[in-house]
C-alpha positions as CSV (number, residue, x, y, z in Angstrom):
1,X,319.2,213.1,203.2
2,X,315.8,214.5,202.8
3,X,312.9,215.8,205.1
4,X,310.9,213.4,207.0
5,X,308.2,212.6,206.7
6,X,307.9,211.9,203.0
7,X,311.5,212.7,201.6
8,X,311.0,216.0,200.7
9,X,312.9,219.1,200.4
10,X,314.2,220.7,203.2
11,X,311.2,222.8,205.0
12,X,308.9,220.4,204.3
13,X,309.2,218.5,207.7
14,X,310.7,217.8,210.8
15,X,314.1,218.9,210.2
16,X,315.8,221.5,211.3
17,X,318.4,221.8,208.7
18,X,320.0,225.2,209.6
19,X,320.8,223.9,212.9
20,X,322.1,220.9,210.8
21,X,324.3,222.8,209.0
22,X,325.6,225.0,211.7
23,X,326.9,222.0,213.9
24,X,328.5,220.9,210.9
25,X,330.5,224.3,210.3
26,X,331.2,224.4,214.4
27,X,332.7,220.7,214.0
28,X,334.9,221.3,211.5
29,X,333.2,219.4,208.4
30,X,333.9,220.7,205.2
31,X,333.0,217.6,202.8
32,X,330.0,217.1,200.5
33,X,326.3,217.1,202.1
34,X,324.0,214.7,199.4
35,X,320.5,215.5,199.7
36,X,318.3,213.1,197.6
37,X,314.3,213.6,198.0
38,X,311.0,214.6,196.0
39,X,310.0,218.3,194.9
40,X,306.8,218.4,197.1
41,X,305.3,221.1,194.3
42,X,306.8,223.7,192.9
43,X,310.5,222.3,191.5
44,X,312.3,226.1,191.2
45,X,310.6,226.3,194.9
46,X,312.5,223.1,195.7
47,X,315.9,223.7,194.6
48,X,316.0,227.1,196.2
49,X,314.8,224.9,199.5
50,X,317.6,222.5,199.0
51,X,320.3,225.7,198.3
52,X,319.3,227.6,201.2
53,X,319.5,224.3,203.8
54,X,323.1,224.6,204.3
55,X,323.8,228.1,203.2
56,X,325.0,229.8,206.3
């Protein structure tokens, strides 16, 4: 996954990721979330974005 529009990091768009991740968590999931997109700028900026999407 990756944030629309562009396929950016998460925070970059229209996404709400946390809310993503916490109906995850309230379902049950436990498996592997892949998140494939662009660094929109900064790339240290970008991982910490991707990191902190599902981190509840």
């Amino acid at each position: 996954m990756a944030d629309v529009p562009g396929r950016r990091e998460p925070g970059t768009g229209e996404i709400n990721y946390p809310a993503v991740a916490r109906t995850l968590a309230a379902l049950g999931y436990d498996g592997t979330v892949a998140m494939e997109a662009w660094a929109s700028d900064d790339s240290e900026l970008a991982l910490e974005r991707f990191r902190s999407a599902f981190t509840l």
